[in-house]
C-alpha positions in Angstrom: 11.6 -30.9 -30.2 10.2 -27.4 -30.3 9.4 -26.1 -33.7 11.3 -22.9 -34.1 15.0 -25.7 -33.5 13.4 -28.1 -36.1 13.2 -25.2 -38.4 16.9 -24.1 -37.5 18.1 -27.4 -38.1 16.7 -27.9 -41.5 18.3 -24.8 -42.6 21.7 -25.7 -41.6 21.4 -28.7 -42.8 20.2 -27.2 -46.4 22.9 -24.8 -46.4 25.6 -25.6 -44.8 27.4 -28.4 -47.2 27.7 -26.2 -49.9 29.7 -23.4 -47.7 32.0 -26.2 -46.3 32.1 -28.0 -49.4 35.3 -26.1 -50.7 37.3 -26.9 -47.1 36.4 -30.3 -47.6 37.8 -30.4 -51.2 40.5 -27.9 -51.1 41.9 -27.5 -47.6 42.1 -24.5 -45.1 45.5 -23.2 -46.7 43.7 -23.2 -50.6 40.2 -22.3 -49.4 41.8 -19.1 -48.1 43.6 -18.4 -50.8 41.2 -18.7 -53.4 38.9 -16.6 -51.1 41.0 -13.9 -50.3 41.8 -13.4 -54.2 37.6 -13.2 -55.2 37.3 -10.7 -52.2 39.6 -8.1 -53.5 37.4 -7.8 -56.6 34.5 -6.9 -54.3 36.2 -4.5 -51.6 35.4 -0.7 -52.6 39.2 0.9 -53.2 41.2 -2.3 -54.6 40.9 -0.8 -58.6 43.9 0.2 -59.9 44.8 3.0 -62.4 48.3 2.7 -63.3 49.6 6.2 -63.8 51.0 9.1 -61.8 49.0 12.3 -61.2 49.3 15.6 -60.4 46.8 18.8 -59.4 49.0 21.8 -60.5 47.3 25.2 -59.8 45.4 26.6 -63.0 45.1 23.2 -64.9 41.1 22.5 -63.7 41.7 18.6 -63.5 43.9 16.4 -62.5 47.3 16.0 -64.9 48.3 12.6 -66.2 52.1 13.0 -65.7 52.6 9.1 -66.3 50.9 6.2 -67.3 52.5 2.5 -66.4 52.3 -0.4 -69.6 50.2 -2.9 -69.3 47.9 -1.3 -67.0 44.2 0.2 -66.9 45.0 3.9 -67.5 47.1 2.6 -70.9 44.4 0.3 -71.9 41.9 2.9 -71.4 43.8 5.3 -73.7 44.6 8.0 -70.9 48.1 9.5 -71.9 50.8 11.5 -69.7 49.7 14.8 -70.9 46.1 14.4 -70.5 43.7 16.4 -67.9 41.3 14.7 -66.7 38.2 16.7 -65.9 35.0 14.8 -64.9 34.8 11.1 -63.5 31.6 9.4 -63.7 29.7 12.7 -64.4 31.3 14.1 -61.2 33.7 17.2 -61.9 37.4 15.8 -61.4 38.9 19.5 -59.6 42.0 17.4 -58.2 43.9 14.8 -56.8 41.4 14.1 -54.2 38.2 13.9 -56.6 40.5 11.1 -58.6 41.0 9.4 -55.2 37.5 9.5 -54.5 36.4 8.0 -57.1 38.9 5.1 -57.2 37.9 4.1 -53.9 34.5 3.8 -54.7 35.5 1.7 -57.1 36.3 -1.8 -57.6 38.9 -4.5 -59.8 36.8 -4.6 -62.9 34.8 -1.4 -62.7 34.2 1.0 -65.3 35.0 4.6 -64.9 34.0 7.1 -67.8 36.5 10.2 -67.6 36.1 13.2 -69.3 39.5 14.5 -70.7 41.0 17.5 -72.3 44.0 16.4 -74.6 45.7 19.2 -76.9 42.8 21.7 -76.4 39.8 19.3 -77.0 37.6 17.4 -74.6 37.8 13.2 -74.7 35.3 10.6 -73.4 37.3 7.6 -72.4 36.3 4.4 -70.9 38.7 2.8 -68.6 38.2 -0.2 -66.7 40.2 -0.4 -63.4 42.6 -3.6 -63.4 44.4 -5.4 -60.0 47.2 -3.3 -58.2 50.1 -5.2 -58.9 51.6 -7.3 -55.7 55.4 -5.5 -55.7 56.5 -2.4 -57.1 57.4 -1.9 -60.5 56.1 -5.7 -61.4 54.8 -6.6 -64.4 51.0 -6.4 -65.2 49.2 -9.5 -64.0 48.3 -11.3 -67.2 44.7 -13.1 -65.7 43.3 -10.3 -63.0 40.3 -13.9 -62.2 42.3 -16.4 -60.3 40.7 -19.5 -61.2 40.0 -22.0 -57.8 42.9 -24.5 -57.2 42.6 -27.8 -58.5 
């Protein structure tokens, strides 16, 4: 046997029981599942805010105009009211900065906003949560699906 087929043997052999090793435990139907759920957490644009925004001419940010309960932009401390002005050290001019940013980002990530509430600027930390699966549905209460058993 040649030695570069040897070589490419060995390595399949080395790794590939631990990448079937879930189908073999789980099933097809759980494995991709399971999968699919860890996968949103590392595809650019799956972070979720939780509020409503607006750019209206003369404000220099982007307006909160709403912010759901139970969700990232709440937890953060972002309230309707508040402009937001920068984003990561990136000026935040409007809508489109904000959307920008969000999908560069993803579940779990930490954006730092810069915010003017009532005349004075804000640093707040807020770390983007799991867009919820139908509108207007409760927050999920565990964003890390553990593997089925």
């Amino acid at each position: 046997m040649p030695r570069y087929k040897l070589r490419t043997l060995l390595i399949l052999l080395a790794i590939g029981p631990p990448m079937l090793a879930p189908l073999m435990v789980w099933g097809w139907r759980e494995y991709v599942a399971w999968y699919n759920t860890r996968m949103d957490a590392l595809v650019p644009g799956t972070g979720y805010l939780g509020g409503e925004f607006d750019d209206p001419p003369g404000v220099g940010g982007v307006q909160v105009n709403a912010v759901r309960r139970g969700f990232a932009a709440e937890a953060g401390g972002l309230m309707a009211g508040d402009v937001i002005t920068a984003i990561n050290n990136r000026p935040c001019n409007g809508v489109m900065d904000l959307d920008v940013a969000l999908d560069q980002a993803t579940v779990g990530t930490t954006l730092i906003m810069v915010v003017s509430r009532s005349g004075s600027q804000k640093t707040l930390r807020v770390t983007l949560g799991r867009r919820p699966t139908q509108p207007g549905s409760p927050p999920p209460s565990n964003p890390e699906m553990p593997p089925p058993s």
